[in-house]
ZASERO-841550 format. One line per field, with one value per residue: residue number from 1; residue in three letters; chain; x, y, z of N, C-alpha, C in turn. Coordinates in pm, whole numbers, plus 50000, padded with zeros to 5 digits. Layout:
nr	(NUM,...)
rest	(Ala,...)
kette	(A,...)
n.px	(X,...)
n.py	(Y,...)
n.pz	(Z,...)
ca.px	(X,...)
ca.py	(Y,...)
ca.pz	(Z,...)
c.px	(X,...)
c.py	(Y,...)
c.pz	(Z,...)
This chain:
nr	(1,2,3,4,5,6,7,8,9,10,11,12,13,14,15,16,17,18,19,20,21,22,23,24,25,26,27,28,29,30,31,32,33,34,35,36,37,38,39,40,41,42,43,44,45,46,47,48,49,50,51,52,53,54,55,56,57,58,59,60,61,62,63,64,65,66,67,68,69,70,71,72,73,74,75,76,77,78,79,80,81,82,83,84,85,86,87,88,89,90,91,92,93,94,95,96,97,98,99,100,101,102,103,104,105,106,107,108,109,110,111,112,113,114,115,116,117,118,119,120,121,122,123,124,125,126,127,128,129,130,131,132,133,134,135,136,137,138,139,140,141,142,143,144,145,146,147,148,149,150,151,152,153,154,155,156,157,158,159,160,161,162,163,164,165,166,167,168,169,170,171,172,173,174,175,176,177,178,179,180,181,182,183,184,185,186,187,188,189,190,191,192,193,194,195,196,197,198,199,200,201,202,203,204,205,206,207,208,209,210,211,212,213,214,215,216,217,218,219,220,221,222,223,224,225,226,227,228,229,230,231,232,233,234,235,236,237,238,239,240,241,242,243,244,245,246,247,248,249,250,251,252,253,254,255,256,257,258,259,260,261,262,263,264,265,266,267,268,269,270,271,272,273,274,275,276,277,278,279,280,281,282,283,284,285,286,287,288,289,290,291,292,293,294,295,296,297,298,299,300)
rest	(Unk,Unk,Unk,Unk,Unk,Unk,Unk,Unk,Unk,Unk,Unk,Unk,Unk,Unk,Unk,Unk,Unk,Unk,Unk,Unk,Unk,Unk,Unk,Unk,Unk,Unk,Unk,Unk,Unk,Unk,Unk,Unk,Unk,Unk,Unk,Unk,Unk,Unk,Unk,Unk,Unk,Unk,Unk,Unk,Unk,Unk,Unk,Unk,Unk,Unk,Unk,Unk,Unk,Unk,Unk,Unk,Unk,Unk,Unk,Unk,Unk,Unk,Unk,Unk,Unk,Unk,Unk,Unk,Unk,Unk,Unk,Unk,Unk,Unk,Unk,Unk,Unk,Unk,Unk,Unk,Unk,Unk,Unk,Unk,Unk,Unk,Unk,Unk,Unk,Unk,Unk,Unk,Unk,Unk,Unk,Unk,Unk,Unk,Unk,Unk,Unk,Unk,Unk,Unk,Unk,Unk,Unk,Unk,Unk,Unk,Unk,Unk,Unk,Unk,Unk,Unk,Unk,Unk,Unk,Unk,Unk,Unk,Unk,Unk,Unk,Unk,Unk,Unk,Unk,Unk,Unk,Unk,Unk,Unk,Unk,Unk,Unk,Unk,Unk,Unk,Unk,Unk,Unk,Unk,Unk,Unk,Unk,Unk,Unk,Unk,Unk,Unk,Unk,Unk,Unk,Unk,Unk,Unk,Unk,Unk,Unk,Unk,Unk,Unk,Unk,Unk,Unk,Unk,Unk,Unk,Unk,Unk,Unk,Unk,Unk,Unk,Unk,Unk,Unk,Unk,Unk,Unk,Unk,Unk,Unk,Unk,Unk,Unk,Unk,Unk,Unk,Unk,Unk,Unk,Unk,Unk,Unk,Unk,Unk,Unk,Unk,Unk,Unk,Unk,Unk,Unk,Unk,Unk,Unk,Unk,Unk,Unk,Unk,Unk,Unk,Unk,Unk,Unk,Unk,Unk,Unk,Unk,Unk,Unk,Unk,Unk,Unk,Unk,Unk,Unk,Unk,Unk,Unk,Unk,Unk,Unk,Unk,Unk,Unk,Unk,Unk,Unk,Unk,Unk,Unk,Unk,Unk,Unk,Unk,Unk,Unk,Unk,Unk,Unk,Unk,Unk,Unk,Unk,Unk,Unk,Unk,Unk,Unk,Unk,Unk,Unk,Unk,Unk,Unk,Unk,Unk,Unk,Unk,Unk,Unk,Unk,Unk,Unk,Unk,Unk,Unk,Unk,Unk,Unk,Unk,Unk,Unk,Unk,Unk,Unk,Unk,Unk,Unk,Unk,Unk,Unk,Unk,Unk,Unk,Unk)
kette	(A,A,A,A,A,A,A,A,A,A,A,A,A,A,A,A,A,A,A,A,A,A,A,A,A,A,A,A,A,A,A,A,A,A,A,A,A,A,A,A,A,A,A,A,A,A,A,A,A,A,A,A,A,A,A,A,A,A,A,A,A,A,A,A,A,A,A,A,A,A,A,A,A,A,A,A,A,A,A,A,A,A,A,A,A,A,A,A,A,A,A,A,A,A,A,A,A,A,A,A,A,A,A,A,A,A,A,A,A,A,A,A,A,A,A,A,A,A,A,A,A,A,A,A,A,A,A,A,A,A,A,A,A,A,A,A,A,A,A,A,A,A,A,A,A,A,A,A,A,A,A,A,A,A,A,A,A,A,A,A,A,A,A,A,A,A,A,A,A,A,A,A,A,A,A,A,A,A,A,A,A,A,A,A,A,A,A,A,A,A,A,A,A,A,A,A,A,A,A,A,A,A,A,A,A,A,A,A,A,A,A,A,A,A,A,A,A,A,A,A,A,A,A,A,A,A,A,A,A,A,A,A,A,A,A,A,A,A,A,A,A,A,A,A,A,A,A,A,A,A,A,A,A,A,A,A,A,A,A,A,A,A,A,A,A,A,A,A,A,A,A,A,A,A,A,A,A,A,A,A,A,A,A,A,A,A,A,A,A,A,A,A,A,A,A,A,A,A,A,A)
n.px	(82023,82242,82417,82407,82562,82740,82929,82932,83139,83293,83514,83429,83162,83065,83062,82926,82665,82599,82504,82302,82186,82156,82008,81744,81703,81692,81447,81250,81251,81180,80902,80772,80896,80783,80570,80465,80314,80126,79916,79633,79481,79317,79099,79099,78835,78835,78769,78821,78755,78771,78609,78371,78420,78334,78376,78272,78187,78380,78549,78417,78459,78708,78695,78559,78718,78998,79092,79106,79401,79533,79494,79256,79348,79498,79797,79887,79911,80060,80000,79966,80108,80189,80031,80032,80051,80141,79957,79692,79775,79956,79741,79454,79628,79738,79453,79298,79497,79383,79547,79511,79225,79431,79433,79665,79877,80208,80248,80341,80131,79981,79860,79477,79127,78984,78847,78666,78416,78568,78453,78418,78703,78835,78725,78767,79068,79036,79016,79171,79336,79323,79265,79517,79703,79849,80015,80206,79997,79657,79743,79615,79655,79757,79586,79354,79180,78973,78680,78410,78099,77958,77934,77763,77432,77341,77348,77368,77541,77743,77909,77965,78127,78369,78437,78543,78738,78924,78994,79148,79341,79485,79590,79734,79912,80012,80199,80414,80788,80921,81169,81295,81153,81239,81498,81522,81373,81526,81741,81644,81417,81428,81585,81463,81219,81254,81362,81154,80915,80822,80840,81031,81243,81316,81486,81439,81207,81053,80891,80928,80644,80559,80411,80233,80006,79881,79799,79846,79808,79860,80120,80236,80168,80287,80603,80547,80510,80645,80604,80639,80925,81041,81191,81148,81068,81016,80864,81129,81340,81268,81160,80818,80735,80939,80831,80599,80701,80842,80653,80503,80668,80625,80388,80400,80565,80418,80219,80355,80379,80325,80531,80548,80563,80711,80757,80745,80904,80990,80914,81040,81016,80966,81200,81390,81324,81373,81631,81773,81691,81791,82092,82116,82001,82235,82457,82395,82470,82692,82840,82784,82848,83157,83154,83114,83258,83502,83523,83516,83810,83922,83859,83970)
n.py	(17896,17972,17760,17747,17967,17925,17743,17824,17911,17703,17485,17308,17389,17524,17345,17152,17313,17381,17069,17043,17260,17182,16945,17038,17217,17033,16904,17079,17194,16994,16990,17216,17262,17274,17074,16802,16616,16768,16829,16760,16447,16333,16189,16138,16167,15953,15865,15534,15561,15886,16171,16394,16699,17051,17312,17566,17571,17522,17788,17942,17884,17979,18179,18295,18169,18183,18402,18655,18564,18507,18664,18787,18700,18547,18535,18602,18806,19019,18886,18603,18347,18295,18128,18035,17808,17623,17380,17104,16891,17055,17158,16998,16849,17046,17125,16894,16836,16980,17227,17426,17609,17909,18136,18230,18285,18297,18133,17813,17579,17273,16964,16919,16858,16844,17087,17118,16903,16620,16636,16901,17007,16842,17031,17287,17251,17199,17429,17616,17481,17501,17808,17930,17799,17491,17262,16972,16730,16583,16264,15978,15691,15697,15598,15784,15943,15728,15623,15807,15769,15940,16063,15960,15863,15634,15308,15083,15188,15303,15082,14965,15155,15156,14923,14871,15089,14921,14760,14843,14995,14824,14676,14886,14928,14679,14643,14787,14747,14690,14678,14849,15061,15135,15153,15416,15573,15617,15724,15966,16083,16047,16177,16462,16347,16130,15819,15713,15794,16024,16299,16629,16882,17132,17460,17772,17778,17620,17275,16914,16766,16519,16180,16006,15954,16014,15957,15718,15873,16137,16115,16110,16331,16501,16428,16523,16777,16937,17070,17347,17349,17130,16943,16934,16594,16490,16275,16204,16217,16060,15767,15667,15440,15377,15551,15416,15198,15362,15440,15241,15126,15332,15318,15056,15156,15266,15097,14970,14900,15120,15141,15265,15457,15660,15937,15925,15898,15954,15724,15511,15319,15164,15070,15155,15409,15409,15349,15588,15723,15609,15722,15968,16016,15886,16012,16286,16211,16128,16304,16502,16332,16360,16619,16646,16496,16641,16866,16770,16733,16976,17054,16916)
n.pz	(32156,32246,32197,31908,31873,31983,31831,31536,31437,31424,31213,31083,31017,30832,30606,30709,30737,30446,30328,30421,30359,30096,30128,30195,29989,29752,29858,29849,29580,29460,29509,29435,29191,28840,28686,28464,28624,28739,28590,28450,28390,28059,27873,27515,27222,26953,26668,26406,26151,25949,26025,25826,25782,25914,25818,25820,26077,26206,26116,26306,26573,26545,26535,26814,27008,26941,26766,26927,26992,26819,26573,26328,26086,26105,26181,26393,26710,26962,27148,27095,26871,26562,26305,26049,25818,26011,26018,26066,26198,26404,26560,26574,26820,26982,27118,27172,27352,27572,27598,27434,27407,27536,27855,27870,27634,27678,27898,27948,27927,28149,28037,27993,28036,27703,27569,27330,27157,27006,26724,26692,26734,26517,26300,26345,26322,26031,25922,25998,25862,25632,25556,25655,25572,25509,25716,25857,25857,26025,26124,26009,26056,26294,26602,26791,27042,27240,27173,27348,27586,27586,27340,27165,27117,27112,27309,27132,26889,27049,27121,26916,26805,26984,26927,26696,26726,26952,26768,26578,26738,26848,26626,26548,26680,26734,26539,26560,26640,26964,27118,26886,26913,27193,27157,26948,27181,27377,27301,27158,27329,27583,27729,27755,27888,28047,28129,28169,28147,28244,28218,28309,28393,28200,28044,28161,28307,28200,28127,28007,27932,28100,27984,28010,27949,27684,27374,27087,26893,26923,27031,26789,26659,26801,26794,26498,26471,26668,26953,27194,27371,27207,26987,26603,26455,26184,25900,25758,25907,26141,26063,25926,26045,26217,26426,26457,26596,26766,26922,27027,27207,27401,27465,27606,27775,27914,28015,28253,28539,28825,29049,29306,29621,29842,29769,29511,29258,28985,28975,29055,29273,29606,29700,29597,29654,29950,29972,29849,30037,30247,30237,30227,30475,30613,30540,30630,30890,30927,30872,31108,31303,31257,31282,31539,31652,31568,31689,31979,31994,31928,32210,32376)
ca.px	(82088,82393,82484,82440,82645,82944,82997,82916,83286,83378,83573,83381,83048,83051,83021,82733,82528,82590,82517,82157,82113,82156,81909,81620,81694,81649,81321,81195,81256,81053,80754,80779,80925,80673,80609,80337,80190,80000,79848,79489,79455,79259,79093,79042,78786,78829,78708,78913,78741,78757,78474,78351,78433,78213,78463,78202,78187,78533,78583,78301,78500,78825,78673,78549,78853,79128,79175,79169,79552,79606,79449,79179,79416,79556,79918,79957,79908,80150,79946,79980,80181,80154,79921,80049,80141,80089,79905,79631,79833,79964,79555,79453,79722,79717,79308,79252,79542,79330,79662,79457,79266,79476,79437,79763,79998,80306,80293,80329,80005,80006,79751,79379,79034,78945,78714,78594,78456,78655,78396,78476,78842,78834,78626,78897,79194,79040,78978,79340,79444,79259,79251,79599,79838,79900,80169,80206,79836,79667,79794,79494,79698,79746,79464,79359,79100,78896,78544,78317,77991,77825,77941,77636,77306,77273,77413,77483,77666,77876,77954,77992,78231,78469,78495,78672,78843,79017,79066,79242,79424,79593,79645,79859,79997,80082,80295,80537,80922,80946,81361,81378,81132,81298,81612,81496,81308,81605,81774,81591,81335,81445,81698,81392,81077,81294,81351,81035,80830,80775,80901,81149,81256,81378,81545,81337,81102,80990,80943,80868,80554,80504,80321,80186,79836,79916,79741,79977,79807,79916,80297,80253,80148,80407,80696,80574,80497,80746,80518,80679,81078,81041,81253,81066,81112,80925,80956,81232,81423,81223,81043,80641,80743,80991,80754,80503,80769,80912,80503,80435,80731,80570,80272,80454,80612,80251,80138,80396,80236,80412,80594,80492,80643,80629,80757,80690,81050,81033,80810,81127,80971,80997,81350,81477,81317,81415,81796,81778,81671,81911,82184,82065,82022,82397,82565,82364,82460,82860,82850,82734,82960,83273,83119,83079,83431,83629,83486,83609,83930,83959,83806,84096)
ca.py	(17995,18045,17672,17751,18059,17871,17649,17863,17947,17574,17482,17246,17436,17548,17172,17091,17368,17342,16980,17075,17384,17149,16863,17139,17268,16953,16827,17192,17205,16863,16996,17312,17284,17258,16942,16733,16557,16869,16837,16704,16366,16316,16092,16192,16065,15935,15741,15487,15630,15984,16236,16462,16807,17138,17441,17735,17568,17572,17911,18010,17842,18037,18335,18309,18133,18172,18497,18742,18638,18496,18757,18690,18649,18396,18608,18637,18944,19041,18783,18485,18360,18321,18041,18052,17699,17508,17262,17066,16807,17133,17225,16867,16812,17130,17148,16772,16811,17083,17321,17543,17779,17945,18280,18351,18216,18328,18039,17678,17519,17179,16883,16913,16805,16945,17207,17108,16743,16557,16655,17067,16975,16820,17131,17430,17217,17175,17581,17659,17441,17628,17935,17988,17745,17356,17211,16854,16649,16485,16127,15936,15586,15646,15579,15896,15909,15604,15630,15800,15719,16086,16122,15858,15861,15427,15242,14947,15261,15321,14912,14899,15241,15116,14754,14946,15150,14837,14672,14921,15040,14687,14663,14971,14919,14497,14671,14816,14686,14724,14700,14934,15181,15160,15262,15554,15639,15632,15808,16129,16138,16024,16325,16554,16324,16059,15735,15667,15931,16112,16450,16638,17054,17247,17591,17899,17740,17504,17134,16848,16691,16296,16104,15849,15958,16065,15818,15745,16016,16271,16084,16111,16471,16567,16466,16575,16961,17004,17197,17425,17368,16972,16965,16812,16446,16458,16112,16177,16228,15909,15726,15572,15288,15421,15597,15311,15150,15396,15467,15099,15119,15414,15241,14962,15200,15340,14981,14930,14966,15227,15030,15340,15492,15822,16069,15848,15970,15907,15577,15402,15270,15195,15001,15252,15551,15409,15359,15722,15827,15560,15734,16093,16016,15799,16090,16384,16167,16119,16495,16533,16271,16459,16796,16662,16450,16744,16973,16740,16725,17070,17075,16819)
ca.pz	(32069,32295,32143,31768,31827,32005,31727,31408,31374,31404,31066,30993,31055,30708,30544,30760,30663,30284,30310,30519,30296,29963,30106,30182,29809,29724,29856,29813,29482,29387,29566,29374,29034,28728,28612,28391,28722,28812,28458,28460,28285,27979,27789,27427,27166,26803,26536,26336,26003,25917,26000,25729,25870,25916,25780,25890,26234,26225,26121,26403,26678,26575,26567,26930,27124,26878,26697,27021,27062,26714,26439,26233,25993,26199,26215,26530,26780,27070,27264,27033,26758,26382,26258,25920,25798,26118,26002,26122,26312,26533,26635,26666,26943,27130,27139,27177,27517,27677,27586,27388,27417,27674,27834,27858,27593,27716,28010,27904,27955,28117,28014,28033,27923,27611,27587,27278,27114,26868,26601,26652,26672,26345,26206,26419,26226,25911,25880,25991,25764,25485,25576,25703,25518,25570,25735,25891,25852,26097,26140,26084,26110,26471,26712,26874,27217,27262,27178,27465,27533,27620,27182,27087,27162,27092,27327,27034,26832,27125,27146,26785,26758,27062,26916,26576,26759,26967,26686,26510,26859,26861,26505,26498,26812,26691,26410,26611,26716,27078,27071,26798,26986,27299,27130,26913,27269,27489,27156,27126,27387,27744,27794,27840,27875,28141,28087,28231,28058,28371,28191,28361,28397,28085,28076,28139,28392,28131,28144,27924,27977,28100,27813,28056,27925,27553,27301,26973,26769,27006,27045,26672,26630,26871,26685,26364,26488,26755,27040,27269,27312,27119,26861,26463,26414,26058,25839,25722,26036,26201,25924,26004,26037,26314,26493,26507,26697,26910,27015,27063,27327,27472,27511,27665,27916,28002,28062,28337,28714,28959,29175,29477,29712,29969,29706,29365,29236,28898,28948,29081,29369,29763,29742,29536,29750,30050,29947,29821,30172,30323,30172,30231,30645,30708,30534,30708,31063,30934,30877,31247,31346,31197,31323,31693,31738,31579,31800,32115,31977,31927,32312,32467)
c.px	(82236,82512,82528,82583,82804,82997,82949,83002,83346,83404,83502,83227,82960,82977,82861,82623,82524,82494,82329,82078,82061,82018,81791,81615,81631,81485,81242,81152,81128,80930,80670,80830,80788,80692,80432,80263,80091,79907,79732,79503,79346,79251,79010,78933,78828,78833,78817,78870,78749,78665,78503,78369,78356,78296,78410,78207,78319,78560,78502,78403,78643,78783,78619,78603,78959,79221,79186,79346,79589,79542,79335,79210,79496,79719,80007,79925,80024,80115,79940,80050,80114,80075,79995,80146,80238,80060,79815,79650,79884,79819,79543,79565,79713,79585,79292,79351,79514,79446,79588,79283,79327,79473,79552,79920,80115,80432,80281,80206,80025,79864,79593,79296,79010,78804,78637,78605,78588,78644,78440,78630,78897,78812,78731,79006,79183,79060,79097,79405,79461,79274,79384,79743,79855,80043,80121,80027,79861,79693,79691,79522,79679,79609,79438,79287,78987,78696,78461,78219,77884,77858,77807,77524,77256,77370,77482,77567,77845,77961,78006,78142,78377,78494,78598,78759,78910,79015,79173,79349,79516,79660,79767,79946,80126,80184,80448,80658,80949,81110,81391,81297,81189,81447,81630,81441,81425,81752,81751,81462,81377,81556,81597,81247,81132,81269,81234,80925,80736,80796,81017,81154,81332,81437,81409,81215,81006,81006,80907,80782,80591,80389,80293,80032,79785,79889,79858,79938,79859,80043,80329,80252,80286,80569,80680,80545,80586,80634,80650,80881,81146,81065,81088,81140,81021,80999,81035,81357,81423,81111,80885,80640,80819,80875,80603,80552,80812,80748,80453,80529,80691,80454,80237,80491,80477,80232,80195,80345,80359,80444,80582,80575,80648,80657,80749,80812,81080,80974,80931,81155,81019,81094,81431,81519,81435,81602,81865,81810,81790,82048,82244,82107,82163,82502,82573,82433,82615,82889,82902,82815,83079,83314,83188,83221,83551,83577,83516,83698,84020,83919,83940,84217)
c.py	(18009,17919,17702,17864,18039,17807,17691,17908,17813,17532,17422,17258,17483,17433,17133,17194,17388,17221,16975,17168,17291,17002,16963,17212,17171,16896,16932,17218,17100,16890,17106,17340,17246,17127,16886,16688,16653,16866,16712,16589,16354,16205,16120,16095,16017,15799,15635,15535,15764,16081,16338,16591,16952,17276,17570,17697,17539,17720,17965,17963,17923,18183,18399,18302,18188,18327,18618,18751,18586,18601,18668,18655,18544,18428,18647,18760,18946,18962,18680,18468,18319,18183,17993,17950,17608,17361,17168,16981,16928,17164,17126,16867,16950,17153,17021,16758,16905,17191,17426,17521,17780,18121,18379,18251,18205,18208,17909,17590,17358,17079,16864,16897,16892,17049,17187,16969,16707,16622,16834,17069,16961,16917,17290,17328,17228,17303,17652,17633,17490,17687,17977,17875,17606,17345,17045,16794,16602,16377,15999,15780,15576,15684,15724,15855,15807,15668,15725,15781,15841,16131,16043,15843,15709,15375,15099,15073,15251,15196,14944,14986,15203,15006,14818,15014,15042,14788,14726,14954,14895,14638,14720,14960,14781,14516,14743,14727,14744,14766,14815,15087,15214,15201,15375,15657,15685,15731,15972,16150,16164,16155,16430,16509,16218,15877,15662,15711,15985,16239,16484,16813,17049,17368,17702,17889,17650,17387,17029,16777,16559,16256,15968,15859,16018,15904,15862,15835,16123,16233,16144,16238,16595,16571,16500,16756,17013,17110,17215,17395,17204,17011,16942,16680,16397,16349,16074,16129,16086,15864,15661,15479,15272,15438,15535,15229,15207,15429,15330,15086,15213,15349,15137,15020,15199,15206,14914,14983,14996,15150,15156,15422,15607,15891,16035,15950,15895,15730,15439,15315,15227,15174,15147,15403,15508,15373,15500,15789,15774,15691,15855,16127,15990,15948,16237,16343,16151,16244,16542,16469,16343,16591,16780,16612,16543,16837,16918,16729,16849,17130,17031,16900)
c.pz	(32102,32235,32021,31813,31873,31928,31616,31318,31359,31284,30985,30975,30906,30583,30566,30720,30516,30269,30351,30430,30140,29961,30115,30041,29795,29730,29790,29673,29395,29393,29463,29208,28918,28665,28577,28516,28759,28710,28487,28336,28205,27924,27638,27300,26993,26769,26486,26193,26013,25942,25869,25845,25823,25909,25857,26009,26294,26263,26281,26554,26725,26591,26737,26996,27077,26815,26797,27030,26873,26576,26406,26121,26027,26208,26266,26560,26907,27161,27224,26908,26647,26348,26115,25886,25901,26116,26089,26209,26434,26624,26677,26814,27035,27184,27162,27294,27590,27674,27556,27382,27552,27680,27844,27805,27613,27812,27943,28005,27993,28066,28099,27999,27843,27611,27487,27203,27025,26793,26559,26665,26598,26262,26224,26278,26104,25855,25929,25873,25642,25469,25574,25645,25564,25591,25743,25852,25964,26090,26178,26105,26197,26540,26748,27034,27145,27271,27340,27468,27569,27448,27102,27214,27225,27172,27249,26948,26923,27160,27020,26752,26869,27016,26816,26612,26859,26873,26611,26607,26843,26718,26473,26599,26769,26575,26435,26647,26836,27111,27012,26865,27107,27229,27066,27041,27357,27410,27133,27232,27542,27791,27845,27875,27959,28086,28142,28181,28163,28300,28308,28319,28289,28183,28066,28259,28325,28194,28004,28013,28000,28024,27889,28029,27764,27460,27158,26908,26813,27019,26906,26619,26675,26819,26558,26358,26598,26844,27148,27236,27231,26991,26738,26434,26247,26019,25774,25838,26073,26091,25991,26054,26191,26448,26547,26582,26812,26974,27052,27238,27409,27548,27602,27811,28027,28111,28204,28441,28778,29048,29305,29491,29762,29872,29599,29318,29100,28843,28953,29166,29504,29784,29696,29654,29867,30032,29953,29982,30271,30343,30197,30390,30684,30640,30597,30836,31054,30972,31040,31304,31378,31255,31503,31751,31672,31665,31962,32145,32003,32126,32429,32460)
């Protein structure tokens, strides 16, 4: 103690603990800030054809989870917002990423399994959509979740319904421009979703999610309803044709393997880390350097 306190007036005593105070922010912060990795991965299911949908078992589903914070007029209450011309692409996507139901709307929910199948997903959206005003549609071009096999009884159904759904998954996928999605992506997404699609902190204590587990109907849903502080990219903005490209490059990102490393920093792996940390240590030890031969100078 009697050391710290002989050299806490030294001039340059100030530097070094900024420099000490700003790396412990630092790590602190990573460990602690809100971000998509804490979010539970999913894997969602759907068809490549259409189901027929079940309106009353719709309505029945909103009336149990949904209208406590949103009305049964769907309006909104002081605990949830307005419903009213939403549209079934907004339900699909927040009920099919475990977002909703939530018990406390207020907090940004991150990614989790759904609470309910496909088939009552389909049946909640369709009875919003009715009931309370269309907006966007679902997007039944893009793929959604991949067949499961606790949804069929037959094991040849569940062969037969996953073969259509890869075929269609690569179809819509094989229609994309990789080039032209990587530059609409690095365009309008990578500022708050990283050029990696790790996500990344917002204002407010927000973040944007990482879409390393987001199938194209959900890339697709997402820019056409804007959830939480995500702008609207409707097809005018980015045309279908667009957006089958910039999700093919998404898809592309996904497919790349984590190159590692002790604190996975963005998925930029061990050379990278370890440069980072290089970089971090030789200038903490100049610091100290600096600290220790002006202080013998000032000693001589």
């Amino acid at each position: 103690m009697k050391w710290i306190t002989a050299r806490r007036r030294h001039p340059l005593a100030g530097y070094v603990v900024v420099i000490i105070a700003l790396a412990f922010f630092g790590v602190g912060y990573a460990f602690v800030a809100p971000n998509a990795d804490r979010a539970q991965a999913q894997t969602v299911a759907a068809g490549s054809e259409e189901a027929p949908v079940d309106i009353s078992n719709g309505k029945q589903i909103f009336v149990q989870s949904c209208a406590s914070c949103h009305g049964l007029d769907g309006k909104g209450t002081e605990n949830g917002p307005d419903l009213t011309g939403v549209g079934a692409a907004a339900v699909d996507f927040q009920v099919s990423t475990g977002r909703m139901p939530s018990m406390n709307p207020d907090v940004q929910m991150p990614r989790r399994d759904p609470v309910y199948t496909e088939q009552e997903i389909l049946d909640l959206a369709a009875y919003v959509d009715q009931e309370f005003g269309g907006g966007p549609a679902i997007p039944e071009q893009a793929p959604g979740l991949a067949p499961q096999r606790s949804d069929f009884e037959d094991e040849s159904e569940y062969k037969a319904a996953k073969e259509q759904y890869e075929a269609a998954y690569e179809q819509y996928i094989a229609g994309g421009d990789t080039e032209a999605g990587m530059k609409l992506y690095m365009t309008n997404c990578a500022h708050c979703h990283s050029w990696s699609g790790a996500g990344g902190a917002l204002t407010d204590g927000r973040w944007a999610p990482e879409i390393h587990e987001a199938t194209p109907r959900e890339i697709y849903e997402a820019m056409i309803t804007g959830p939480g502080a995500m702008p609207v990219f409707n097809d005018t903005t980015i045309t279908e044709e667009e957006k089958q490209s910039l999700i093919k490059f998404v898809k592309d990102l996904q497919a790349e393997p984590d190159a590692g490393g002790v604190f996975s920093l963005d998925r930029i792996g061990q050379v990278a880390e370890g440069f980072i940390g290089w970089t971090v240590g030789m200038s903490l030890i100049v610091a100290c350097a600096i600290w220790i031969t002006a202080k013998q100078r000032a000693h001589d």
